[in-house]
C-alpha positions as CSV (number, residue, x, y, z in Angstrom):
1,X,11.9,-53.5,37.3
2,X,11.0,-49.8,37.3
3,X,9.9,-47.0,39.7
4,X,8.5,-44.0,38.8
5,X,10.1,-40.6,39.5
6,X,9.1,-37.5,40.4
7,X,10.7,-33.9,40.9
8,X,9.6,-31.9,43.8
9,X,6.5,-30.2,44.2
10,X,8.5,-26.8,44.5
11,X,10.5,-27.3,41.2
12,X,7.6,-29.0,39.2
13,X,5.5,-25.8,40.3
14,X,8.9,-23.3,39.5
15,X,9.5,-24.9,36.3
16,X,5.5,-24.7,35.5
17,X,5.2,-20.8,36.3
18,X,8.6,-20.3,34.6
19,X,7.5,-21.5,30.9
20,X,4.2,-19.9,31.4
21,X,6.1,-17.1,32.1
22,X,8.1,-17.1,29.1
23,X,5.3,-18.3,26.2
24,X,3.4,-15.1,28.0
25,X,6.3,-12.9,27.3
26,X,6.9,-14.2,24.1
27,X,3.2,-14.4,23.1
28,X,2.9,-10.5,24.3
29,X,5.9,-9.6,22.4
30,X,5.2,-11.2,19.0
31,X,1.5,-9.6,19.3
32,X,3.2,-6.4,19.7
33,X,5.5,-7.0,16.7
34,X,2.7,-8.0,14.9
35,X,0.6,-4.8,15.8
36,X,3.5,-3.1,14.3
37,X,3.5,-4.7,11.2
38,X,0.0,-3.9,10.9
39,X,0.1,-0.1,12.0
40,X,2.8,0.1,9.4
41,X,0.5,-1.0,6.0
42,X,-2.8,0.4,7.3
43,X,-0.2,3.9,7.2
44,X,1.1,3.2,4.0
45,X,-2.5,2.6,2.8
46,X,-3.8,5.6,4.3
47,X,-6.9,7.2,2.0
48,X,-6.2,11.0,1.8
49,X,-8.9,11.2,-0.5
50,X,-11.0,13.2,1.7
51,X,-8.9,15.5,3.1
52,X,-8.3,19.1,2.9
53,X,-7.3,19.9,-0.7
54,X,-3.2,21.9,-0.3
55,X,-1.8,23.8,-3.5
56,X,0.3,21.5,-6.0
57,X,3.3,23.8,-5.8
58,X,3.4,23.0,-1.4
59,X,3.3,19.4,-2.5
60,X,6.2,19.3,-5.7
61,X,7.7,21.1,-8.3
62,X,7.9,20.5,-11.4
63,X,10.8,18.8,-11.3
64,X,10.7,16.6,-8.5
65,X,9.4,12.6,-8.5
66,X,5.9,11.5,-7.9
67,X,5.2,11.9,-4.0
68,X,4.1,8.1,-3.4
69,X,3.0,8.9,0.2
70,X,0.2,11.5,-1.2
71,X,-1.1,9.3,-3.6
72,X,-5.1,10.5,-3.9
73,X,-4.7,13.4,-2.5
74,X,-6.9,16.3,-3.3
75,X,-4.6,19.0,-5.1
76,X,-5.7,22.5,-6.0
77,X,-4.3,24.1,-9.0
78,X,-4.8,27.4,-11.1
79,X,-3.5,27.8,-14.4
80,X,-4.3,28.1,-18.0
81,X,-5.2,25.5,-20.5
82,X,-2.9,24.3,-22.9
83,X,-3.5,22.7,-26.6
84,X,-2.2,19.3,-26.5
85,X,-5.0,17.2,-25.4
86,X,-5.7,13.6,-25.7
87,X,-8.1,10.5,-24.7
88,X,-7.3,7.6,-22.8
89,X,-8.9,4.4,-23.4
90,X,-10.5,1.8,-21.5
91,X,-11.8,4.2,-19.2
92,X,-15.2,2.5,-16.6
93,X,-17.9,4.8,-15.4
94,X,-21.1,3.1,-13.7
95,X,-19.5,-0.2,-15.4
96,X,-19.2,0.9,-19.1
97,X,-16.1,1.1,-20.5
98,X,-15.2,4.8,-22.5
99,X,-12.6,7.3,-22.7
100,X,-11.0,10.1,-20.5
101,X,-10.6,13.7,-22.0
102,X,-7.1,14.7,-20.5
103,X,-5.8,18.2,-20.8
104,X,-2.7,20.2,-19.9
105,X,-3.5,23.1,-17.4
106,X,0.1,25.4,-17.4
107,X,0.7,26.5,-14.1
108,X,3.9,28.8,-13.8
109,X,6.5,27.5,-16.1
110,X,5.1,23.9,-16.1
111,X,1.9,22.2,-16.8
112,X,-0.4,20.0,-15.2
113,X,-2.0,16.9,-17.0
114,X,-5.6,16.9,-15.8
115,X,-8.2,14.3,-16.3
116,X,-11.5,16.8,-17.1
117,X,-13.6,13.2,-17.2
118,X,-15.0,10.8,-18.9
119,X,-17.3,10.1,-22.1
120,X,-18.8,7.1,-23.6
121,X,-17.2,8.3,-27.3
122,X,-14.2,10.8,-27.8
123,X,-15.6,13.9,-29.1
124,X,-13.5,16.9,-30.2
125,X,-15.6,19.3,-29.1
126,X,-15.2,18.0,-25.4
127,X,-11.7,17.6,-26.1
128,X,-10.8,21.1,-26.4
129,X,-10.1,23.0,-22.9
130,X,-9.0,26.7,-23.5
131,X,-8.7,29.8,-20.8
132,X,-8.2,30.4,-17.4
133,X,-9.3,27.3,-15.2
134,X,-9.3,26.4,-11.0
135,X,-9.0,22.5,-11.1
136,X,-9.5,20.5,-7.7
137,X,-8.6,16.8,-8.2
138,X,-6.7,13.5,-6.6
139,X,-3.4,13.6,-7.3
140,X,-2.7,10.3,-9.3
141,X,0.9,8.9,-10.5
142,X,1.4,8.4,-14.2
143,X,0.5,5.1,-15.8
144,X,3.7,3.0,-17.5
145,X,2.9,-0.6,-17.7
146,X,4.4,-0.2,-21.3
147,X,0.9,-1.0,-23.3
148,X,1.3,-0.4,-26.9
149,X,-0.5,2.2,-28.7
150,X,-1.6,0.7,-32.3
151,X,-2.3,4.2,-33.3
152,X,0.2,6.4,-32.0
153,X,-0.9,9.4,-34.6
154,X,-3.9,10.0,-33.3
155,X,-5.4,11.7,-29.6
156,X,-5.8,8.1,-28.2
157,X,-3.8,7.3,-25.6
158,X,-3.9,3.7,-24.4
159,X,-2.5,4.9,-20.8
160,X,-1.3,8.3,-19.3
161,X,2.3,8.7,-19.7
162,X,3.9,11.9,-19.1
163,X,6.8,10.6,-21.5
164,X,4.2,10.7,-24.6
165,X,2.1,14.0,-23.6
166,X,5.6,15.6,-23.3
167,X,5.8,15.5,-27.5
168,X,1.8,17.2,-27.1
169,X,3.2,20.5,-25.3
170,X,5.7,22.8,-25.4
171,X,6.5,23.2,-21.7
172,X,7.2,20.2,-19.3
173,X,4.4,18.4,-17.4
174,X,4.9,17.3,-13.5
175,X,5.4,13.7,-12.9
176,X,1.7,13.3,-12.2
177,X,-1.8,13.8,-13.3
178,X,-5.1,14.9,-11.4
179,X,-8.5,13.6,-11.5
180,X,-10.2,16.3,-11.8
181,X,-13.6,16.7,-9.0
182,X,-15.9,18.6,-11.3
183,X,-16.2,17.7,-15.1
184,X,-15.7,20.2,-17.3
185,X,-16.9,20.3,-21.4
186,X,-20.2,18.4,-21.0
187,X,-18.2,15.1,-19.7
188,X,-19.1,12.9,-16.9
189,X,-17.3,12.8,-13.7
190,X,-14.0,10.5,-13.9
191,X,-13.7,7.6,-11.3
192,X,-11.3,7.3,-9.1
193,X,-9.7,4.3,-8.8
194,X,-5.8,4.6,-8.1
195,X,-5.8,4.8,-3.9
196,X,-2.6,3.4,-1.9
197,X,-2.1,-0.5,-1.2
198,X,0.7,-1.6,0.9
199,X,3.6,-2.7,-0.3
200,X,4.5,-6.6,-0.5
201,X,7.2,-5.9,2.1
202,X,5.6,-3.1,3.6
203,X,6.9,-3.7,7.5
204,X,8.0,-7.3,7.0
205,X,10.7,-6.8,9.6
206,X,8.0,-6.6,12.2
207,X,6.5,-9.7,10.7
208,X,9.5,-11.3,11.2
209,X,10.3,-10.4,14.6
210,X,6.6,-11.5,15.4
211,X,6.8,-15.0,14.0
212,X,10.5,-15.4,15.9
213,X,9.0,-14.4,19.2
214,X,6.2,-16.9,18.5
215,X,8.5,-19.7,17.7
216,X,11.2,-19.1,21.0
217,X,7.4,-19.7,23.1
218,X,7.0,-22.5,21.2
219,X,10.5,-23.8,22.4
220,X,10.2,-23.1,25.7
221,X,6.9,-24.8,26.5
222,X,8.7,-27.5,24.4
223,X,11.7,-27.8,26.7
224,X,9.5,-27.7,29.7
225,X,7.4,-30.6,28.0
226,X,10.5,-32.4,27.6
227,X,12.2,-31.6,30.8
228,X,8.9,-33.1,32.9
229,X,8.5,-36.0,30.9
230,X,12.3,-36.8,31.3
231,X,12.2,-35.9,35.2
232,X,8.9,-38.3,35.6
233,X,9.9,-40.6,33.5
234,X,10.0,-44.5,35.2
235,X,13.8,-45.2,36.4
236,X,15.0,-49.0,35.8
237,X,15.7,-50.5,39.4
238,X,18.5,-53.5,40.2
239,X,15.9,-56.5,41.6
240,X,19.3,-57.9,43.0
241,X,20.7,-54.3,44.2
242,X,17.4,-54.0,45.5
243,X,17.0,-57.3,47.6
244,X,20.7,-56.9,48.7
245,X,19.5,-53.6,50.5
């Protein structure tokens, strides 16, 4: 036959408040690793698009790779305009689809590709850009997703790639482009659409550390499951041990 069995009421209760004790802590923990990993995309995403506009040369030189981190950022810039100027296709405003006017602005020995904005039709008379200019616009990264252009002859551009505008000009071009804020040539005000997303692994360790804190809680309300069940479990008793006694 059986009896049932019971730990005392002091360890059932210690056990009890210990593995609450530890899923809270382990709970708390993985919410704070999980916080983390949130705090760290919503930086990465970060929209600078309404900030303060800074000078392109405090930002990079010529020279230097696209700043990822100030992706959209509002970037003033004085130069002159440069021959050399092209469309871009496939271009939406107010959900038709047209064509940007780009145009080099030179700024010191370098130039600038600047998107002036956007018209239904290319137009050479829009095209052209020439003189003295003050251009404020989101700083944008160039475009390289290695589209082919059917035409290359001609001022459409199927993306903007500072490897093809490079042939346009006789000076080199900054590894990015600007939107510009104000249209210029009797074109339409360019959308932006480029703004920072998070990367796939964007503070994954965090993730990680969150799910591991999650799943040691899981174990130890498991073991304490496990230890009580065991501890009041029914014990077998010897009927012949028993009447002996």
């Amino acid at each position: 036959m059986t009896a049932p069995r019971r730990p005392g009421l002091m360890t059932d209760l210690g056990a009890a408040v210990l593995a609450l004790v530890l899923v809270g802590i382990a709970g708390r923990l993985g919410l704070w690793q999980y916080d983390a990993w949130q705090a760290h995309r919503d930086a990465e995403a970060r929209d600078l698009s309404g900030v303060a506009p800074v000078p392109l040369d405090d930002l990079m030189g010529s020279d230097d790779p696209f700043p990822a981190p100030e992706l959209g950022r509002p970037i003033e810039v004085s130069g002159e305009w440069l021959d050399g100027g092209f469309w871009v296709a496939d271009r939406e405003h107010d959900g038709e689809t047209g064509y940007w006017a780009v145009s080099p602005l030179q700024t010191g020995d370098a130039a600038v590709l600047v998107v002036r904005g956007w018209a239904a039709e290319p137009d050479e008379s829009q095209l052209a850009a020439t003189g003295a200019a003050d251009v404020t616009g989101w700083l944008q990264a160039p475009e390289g997703t290695l589209v082919t252009d059917d035409d290359p002859d001609d001022d459409v551009f199927p993306e903007i790639r500072v490897a093809d505008a490079v042939q346009r000009v006789d000076v080199d071009l900054y590894s990015a482009y600007l939107v510009s804020q104000e249209p210029t040539g009797g074109l339409q005000a360019a959308e932006l659409k480029a703004l920072p997303d998070p990367g796939r692994f964007t503070g994954v360790r965090n993730l990680l550390y969150a799910v591991e804190w999650w799943v040691f809680g899981a174990f130890a309300a498991f073991i304490w499951w496990r230890w009580r069940k065991d501890a009041t479990a029914p014990e077998a008793v010897d009927v012949d041990q028993r009447a002996a006694g």
